[in-house]
N, C-alpha and C positions, 0 to 999 in steps of 0.2 A: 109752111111759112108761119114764123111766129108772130103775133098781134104786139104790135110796140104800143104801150100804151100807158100812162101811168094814171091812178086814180089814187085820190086823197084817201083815209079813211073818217073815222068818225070825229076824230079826233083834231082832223087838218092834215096830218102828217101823209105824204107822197108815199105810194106806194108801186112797183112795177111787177107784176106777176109774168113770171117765167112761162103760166103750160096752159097758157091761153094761148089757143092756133086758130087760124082760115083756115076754114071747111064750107064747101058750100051746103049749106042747108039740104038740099037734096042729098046729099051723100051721106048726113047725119040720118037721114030718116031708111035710106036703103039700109045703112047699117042696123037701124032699129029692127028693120023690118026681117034682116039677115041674123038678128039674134034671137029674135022671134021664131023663124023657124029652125032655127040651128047651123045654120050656112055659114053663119061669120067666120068661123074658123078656118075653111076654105077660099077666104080673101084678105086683101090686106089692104093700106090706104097708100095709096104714090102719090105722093105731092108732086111730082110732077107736070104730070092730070090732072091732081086733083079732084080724084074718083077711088072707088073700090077697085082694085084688079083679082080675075081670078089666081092664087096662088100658082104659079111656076116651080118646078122643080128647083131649087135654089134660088127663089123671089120670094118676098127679100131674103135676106139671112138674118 
């Protein structure tokens, strides 16, 4: 899901940023933790959940 949100910038001017998403913080940190030792690649993120899932054979595409 993406964060609707608009922030000024420095200047006043509104700004709405596209590829700011919800993620819950635990699943940022499992990812860190999954890049750390190499694992990442063997999962991907389902918004659905809202979690890491192990890769499936055609999940996602």
């Amino acid at each position: 899901m993406r964060l609707e949100i608009k922030i000024e910038d420095r200047f006043g001017n509104p700004s709405v940023p596209r590829e700011w998403f919800l993620v819950p913080f635990e699943e940022i940190e499992e990812a860190i933790n999954r890049l750390k030792d190499r694992s990442l690649t063997n999962y991907a993120y389902d918004p659905e959940v809202a979690s890491l899932r192990l890769r499936e054979d055609g999940w996602p595409v």
